[in-house]
C-alpha positions in Angstrom: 143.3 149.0 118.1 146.0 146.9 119.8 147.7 144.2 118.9 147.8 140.9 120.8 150.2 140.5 122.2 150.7 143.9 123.9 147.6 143.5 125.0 148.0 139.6 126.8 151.1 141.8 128.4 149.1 144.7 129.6 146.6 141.9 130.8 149.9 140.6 132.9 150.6 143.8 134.0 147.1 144.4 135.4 147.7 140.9 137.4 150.6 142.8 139.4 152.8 140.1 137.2 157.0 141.0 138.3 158.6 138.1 136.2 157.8 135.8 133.5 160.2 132.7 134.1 160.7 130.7 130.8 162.4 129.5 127.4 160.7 131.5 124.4 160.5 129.7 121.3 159.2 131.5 117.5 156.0 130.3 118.5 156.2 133.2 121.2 158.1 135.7 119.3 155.6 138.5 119.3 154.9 138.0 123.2 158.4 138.4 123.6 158.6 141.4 121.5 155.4 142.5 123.6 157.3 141.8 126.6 160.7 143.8 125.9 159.0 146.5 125.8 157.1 146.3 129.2 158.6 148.7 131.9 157.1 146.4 135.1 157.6 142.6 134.0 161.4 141.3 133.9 161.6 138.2 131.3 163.6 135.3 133.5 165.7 133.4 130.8 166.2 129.9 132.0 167.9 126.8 130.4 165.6 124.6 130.7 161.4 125.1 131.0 160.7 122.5 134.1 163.7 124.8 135.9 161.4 127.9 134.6 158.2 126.4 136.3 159.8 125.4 139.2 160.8 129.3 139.7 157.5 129.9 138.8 155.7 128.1 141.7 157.8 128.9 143.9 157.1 132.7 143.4 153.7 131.8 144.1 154.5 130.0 147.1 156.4 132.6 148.9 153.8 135.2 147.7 150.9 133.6 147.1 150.5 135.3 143.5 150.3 133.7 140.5 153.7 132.7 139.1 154.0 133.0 135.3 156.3 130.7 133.1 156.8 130.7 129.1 157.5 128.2 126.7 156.5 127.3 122.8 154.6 124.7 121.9 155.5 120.6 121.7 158.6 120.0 123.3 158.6 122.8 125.2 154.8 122.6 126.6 155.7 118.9 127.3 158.5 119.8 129.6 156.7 121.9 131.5 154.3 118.8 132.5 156.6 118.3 135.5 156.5 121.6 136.9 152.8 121.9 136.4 151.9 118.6 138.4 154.5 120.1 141.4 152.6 122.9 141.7 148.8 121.9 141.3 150.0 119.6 143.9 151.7 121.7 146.1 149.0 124.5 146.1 151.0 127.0 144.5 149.4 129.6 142.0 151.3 129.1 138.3 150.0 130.4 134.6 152.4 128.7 132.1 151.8 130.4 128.6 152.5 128.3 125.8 152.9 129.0 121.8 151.3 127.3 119.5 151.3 127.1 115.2 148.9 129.8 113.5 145.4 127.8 114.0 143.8 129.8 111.3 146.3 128.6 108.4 149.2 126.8 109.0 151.3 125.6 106.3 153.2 123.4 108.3 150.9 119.9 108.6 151.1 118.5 111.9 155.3 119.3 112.4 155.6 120.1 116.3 152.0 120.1 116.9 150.2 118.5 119.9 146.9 118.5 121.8 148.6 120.5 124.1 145.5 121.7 126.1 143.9 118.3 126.4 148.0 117.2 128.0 147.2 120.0 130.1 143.3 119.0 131.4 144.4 116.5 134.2 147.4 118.5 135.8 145.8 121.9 135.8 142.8 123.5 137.2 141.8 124.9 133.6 143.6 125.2 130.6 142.2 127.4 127.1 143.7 128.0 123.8 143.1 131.5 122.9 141.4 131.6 119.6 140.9 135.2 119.4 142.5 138.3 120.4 139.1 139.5 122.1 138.6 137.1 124.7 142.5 137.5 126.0 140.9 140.0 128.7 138.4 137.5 129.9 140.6 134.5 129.9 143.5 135.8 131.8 141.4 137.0 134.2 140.1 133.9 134.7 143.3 132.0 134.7 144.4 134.3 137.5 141.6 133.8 139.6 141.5 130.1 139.2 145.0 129.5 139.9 145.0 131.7 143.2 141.6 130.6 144.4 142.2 127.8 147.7 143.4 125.7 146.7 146.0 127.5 144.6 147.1 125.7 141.7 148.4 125.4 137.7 146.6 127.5 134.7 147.4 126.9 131.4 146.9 129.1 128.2 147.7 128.4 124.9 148.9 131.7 122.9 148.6 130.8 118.5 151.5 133.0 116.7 148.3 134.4 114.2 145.9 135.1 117.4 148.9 137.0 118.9 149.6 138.8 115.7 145.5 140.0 115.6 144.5 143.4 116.8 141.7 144.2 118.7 140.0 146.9 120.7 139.4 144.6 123.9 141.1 146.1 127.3 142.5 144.6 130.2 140.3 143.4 133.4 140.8 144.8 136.7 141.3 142.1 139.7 137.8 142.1 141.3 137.8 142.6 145.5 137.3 138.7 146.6 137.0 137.4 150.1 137.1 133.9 151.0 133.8 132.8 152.7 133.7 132.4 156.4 133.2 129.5 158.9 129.5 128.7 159.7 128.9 130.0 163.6 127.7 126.9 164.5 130.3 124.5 163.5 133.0 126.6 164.9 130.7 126.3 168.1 130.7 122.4 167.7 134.6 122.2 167.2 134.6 124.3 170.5 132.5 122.5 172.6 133.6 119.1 171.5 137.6 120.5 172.2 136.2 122.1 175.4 134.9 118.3 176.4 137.9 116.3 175.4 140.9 114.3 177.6 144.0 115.1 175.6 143.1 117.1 172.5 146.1 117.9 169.8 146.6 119.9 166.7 147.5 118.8 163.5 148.9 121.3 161.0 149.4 120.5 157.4 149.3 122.4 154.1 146.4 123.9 153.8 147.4 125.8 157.1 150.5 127.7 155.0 149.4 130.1 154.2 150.0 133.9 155.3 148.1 135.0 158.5 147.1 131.1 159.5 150.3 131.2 161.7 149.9 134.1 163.5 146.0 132.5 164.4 147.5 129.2 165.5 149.6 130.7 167.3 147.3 132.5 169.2 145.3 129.0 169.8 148.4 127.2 170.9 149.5 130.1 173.9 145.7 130.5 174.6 144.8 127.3 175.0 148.5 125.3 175.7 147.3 122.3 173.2 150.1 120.5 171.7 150.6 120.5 167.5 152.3 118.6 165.0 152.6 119.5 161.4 152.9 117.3 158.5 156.2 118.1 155.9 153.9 120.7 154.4 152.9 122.4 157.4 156.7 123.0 158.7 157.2 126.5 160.1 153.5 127.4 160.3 154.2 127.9 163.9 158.0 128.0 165.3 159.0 124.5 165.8 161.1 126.0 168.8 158.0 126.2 170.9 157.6 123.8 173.8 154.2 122.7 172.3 155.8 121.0 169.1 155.8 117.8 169.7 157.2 116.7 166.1 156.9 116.6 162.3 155.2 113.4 160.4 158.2 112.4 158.2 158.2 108.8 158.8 155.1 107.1 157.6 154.2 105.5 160.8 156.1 103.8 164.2 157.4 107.4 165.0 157.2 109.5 168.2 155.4 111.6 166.3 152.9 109.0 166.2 152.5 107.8 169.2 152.2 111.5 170.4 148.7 111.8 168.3 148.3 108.6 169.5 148.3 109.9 172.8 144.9 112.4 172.1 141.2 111.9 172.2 139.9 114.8 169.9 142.9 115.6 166.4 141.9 119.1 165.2 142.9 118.6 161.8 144.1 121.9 160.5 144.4 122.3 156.9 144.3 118.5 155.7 145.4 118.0 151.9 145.0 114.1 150.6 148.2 115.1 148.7 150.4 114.1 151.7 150.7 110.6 153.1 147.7 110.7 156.1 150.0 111.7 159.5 147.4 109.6 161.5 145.0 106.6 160.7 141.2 107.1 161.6 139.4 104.2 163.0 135.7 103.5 164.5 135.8 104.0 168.2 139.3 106.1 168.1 140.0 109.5 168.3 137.3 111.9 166.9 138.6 114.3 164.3 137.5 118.3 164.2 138.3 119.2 160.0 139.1 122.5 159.8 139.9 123.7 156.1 138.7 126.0 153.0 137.3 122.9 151.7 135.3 120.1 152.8 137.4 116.4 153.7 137.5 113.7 151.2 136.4 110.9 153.1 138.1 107.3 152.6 138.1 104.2 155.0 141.1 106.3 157.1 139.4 109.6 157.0 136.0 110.2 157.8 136.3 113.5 160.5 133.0 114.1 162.9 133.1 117.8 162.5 134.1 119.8 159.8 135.0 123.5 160.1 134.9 124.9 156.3 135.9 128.1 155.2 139.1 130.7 155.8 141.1 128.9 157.6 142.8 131.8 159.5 139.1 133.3 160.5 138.3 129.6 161.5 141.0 129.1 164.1 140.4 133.0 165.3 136.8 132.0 165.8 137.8 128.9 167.9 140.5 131.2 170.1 137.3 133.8 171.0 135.1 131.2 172.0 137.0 128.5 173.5 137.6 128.0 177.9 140.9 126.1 178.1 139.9 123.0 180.3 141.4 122.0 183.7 140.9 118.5 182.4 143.4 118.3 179.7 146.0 115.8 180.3 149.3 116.7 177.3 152.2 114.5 179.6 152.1 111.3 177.3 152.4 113.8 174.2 155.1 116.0 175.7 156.9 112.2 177.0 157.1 110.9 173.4 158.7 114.6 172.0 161.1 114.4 174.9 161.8 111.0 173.9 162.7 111.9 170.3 164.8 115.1 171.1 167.1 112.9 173.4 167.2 110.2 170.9 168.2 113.0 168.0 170.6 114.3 170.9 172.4 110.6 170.5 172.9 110.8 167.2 173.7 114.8 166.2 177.1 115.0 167.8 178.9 112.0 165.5 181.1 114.0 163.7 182.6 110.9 161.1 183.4 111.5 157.8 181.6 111.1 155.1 178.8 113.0 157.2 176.3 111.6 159.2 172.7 112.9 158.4 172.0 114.2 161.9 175.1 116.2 162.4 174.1 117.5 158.7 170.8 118.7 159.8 172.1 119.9 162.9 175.3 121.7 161.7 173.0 123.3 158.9 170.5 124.2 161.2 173.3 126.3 163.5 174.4 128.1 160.2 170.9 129.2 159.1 169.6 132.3 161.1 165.4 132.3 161.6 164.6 133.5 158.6 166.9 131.2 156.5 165.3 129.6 153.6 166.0 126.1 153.3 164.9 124.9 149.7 165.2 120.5 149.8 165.1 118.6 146.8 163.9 115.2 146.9 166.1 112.3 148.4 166.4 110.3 151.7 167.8 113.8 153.1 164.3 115.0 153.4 163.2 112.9 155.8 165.7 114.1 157.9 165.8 117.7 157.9 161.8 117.1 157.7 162.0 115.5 161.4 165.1 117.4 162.7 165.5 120.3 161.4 163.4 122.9 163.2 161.7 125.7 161.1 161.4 128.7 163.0 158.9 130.6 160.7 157.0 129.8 157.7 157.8 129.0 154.0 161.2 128.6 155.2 162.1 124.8 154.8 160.3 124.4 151.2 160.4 120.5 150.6 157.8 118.9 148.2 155.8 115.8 149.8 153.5 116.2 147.3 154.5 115.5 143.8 158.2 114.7 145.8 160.0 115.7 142.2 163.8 115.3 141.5 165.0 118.5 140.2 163.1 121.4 142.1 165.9 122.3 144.9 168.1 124.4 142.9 165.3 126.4 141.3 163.1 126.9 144.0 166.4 128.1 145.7 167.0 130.8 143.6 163.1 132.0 143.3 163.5 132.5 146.6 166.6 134.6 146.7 164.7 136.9 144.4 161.8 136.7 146.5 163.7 137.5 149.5 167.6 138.8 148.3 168.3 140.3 151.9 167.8 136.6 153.4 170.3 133.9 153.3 169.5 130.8 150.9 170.4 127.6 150.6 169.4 124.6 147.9 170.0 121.2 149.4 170.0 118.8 147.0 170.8 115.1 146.3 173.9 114.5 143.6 170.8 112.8 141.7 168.2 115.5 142.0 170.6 118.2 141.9 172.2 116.7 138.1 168.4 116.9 136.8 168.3 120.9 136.7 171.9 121.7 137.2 172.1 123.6 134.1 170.2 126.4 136.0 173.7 127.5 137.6 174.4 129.7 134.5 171.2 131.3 135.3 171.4 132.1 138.9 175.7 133.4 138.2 173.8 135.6 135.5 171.3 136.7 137.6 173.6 137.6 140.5 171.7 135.5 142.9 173.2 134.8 146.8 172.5 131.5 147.1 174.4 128.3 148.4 173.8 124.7 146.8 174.6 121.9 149.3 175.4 118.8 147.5 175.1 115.7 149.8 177.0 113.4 147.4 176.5 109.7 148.0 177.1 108.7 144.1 173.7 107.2 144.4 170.0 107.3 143.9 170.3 107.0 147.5 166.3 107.3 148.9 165.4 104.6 146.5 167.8 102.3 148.0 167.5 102.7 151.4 164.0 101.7 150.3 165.3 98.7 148.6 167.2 97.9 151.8 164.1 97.8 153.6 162.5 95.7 151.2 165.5 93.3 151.8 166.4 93.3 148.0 170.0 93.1 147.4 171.8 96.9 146.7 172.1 96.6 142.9 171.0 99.1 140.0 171.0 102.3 141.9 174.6 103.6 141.6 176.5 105.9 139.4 179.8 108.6 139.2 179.5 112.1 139.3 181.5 115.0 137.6 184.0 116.8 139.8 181.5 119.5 140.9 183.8 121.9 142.5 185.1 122.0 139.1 181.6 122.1 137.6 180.6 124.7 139.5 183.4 127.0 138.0 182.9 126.1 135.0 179.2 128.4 135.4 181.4 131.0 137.1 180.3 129.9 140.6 182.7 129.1 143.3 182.9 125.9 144.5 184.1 124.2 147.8 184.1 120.5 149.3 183.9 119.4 152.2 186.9 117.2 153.2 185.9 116.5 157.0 183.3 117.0 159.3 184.7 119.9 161.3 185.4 122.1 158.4 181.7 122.3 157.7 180.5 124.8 159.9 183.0 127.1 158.7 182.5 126.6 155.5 178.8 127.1 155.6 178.9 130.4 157.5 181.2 131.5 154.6 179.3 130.7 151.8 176.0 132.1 153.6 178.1 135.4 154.1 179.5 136.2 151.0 178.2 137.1 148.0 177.5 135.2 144.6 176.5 131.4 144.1 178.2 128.8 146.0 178.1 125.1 145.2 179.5 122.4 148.7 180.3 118.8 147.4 179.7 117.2 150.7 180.3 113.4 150.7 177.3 111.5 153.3 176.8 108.3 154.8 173.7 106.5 154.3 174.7 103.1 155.9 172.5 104.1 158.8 169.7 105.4 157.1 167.6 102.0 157.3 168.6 100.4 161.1 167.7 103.9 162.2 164.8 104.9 160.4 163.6 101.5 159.8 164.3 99.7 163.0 165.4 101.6 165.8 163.1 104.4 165.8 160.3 102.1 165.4 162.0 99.9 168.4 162.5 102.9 170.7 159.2 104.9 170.3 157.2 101.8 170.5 159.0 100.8 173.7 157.6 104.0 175.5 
């Protein structure tokens, strides 16, 4: 017989589980005694549980297993709300284990206690309590698979102190051998002919197209066949955005160059498509026919209704299309490849201003300089992102990690240091608002006592300063948005870190290489100016592109 809880560990351990990210309560106190004993699973202390989630997905978006995250029951299950919506969202695999009162006999009324599983139903793809020791096999299992399955997203299961403290002779399940099903023949055939047949085709590439071999696939189809792409936020670094190809990222809305490049094409191979993201391109009768190609089939809407639809692996899919496809002599990309030109010249004008507080181009492109290929850029959310979003260009994937799909406060520093223990021999940086970074800050003492590398890049505007350059837009006076900040040089050593601030804009790039190169976690207060922010990404560029 086995207890429980050792056996919900083993159960872990079976699942190739290397961390459990979280804030144990006595709800989970025989878990976590099952857990100190494990010789594979390291327990990830955290100081708060939506910093633990955020790890969590994270994991599972650099490595496309299931991230695991631990708190107790009420207040702790509630804040892991946050981090669960980020990641069913973002399509990255999390299990978040939570305790709960004994169910059989509790003596305790109704103190702490929530419907915690019912909180759970809309913001996960399934959520159990486990009401008895035998079924733990079955129901991790199943969690597993769920949560990895396209498109990855948030499991839930709810661990009772007396179901944990039960002993049974149930055994761990084994992973079954899965393959995701493969395009149809003859829709890949379709996509082909009708791509074969168009006047200025173009790729789209957007989250559903990050995942691991994809790249390498489009790749392939971009050099084969010499078709332009975009991606969408999500889909940055799917292919290096260095390629003459890339004709930009969809960070603006609409009235971009970006735009008017997909604007440009006949036939939009949509590769990857997630409704989670704001639509790169508006679908109307009599435009530009769309190919679909993704794991699932589109959700159609008055803006979305695609004429072919390639479903299944979306890797095999585009490898299908790269066997079969003749590149045409027909295919005219000059107004696309016009419009990037356009853009880079534009962003040329801009990037050099070195003023003080720093301008947002010279940011991106000073950061950009400092970061070598594989650099992992981890945003948080904030006018910033649009930015780096449309400047900044990611040479391979998973390495600018930005969230347009919940687009939460508070991820940057945790995804951040995920990453750094993900991938410790790569240099990491957290760029964070003063607002978004103040909403997880505590997590400092965990990446000092973790001995992570990592920098934090604080662009400090003592504002909630993407909400008012929307309010600017809106032409609403600036009012209600404003506040002071601690001294976070100081703040930062007070966690042990070392901190620096950036005083001009030529002291930057020096700065930045030193951080990146020396060990430890390093927190930059670096003052920015905003005042551009809406004649530039409000007027001009709108002005400009639609000029062309």
């Amino acid at each position: 017989m086995t207890k429980a809880s050792d056996l919900f560990i083993q159960c872990l351990e079976e699942e190739g589980v290397e961390y459990i990210f979280g804030v144990p309560g006595e709800e989970n106190l025989d878990m976590l005694d099952s857990l100190s004993r494990s010789k594979q699973i390291k327990l990830i202390l955290t100081r708060h549980e939506q910093g633990a989630g955020f790890m969590a997905a994270t994991y599972g978006r650099h490595t496309g297993k299931t991230g695991v995250c631990m708190a107790t029951l009420g207040p702790g299950a509630t804040n892991f709300v946050t981090a669960a919506a980020y990641a069913q969202l973002g399509g990255m695999p999390i299990l978040m284990v939570t305790g709960q009162k004994p169910i059989k006999k509790s003596k305790q009324g109704r103190f702490q206690i929530l419907d915690v599983v019912d909180m759970m139903r809309p913001i996960t793809k399934y959520t159990h309590q486990l009401a008895s020791a035998d079924n733990i096999p079955s129901r991790v299992r199943e969690a597993f698979r769920l949560a990895e399955e396209e498109k990855p997203g948030a499991t839930h299961l709810e661990f009772p102190e007396d179901v944990a403290d039960e002993h049974t002779e149930s055994t761990p399940i084994k992973p079954s051998l899965h393959r995701r099903p493969l395009a149809e023949a003859k829709a890949v055939r379709a996509a082909v002919k009708k791509l074969e047949d168009a006047k200025s085709p173009i790729l789209v590439i957007g989250a559903g197209a990050n995942r691991k071999v994809t790249g390498r696939m489009l790749l392939k189809l971009v050099e084969k066949t010499g078709i332009p792409f975009v991606t969408t936020q999500l889909g940055k670094g799917v292919i290096d955005e260095t390629h003459p190809r890339f004709v930009g990222c969809a960070a603006l809305s609409a009235g971009d160059y970006v735009h008017r490049a997909i604007e440009a094409a006949d036939v939009i191979v949509n590769v990857g498509h997630d409704v989670i993201e704001k639509p790169p391109f508006f679908m109307k009768r009599g435009g530009a026919e769309v190919i679909h190609i993704s794991a699932r089939s589109a959700e159609v809407d008055p803006v979305y209704f695609p004429q072919i639809e390639v479903i299944g692996d979306i890797g095999n899919a585009v490898w299908q299309i790269v066997e079969d496809i003749v590149p045409s002599g027909r295919w005219q990309f000059d107004d696309m490849l016009r419009f990037r030109k356009a853009e880079v010249e534009h962003t040329a004008s801009l990037d050099g201003d070195a003023r003080f507080p720093i301008f947002p181009p010279h940011l991106v492109r000073t950061v950009r300089e400092a970061m070598p290929a594989d650099g992992i850029i981890c945003l948080d959310n904030g006018v910033y992102k649009i930015w780096f979003a449309r400047n900044y260009a990611a040479r391979q994937q998973n390495t600018v990690l930005l969230d347009n799909a919940l687009a939460t406060m508070g991820a940057g520093l945790p995804s951040a240091m995920a990453s750094a223990m993900v991938y410790p021999d790569r240099k990491v940086m957290a760029i964070c608002g003063d607002g978004g970074f103040m909403m997880n800050s505590q997590e400092m003492e965990t990446a000092v006592r973790l001995g992570l590398d990592i920098t934090v890049l604080i662009l400090n505007d003592n504002s909630y300063g993407m909400i008012r350059w929307k309010q600017a837009n809106m032409g609403f006076k600036d009012w209600g948005l404003t506040y002071g900040n601690p001294d976070f040089v100081k703040y930062a050593e007070s966690y042990g870190a070392k901190g620096h601030r950036v005083t001009s804009a030529e002291m930057l790039p020096g700065l930045l290489r030193d951080c990146l190169d020396t060990p430890g976690v390093h927190l930059i207060d670096c003052p920015v100016d905003y005042s551009e922010n809406d004649k530039i990404l409000n007027q001009d560029i709108k002005q400009l592109s639609k000029a062309l």
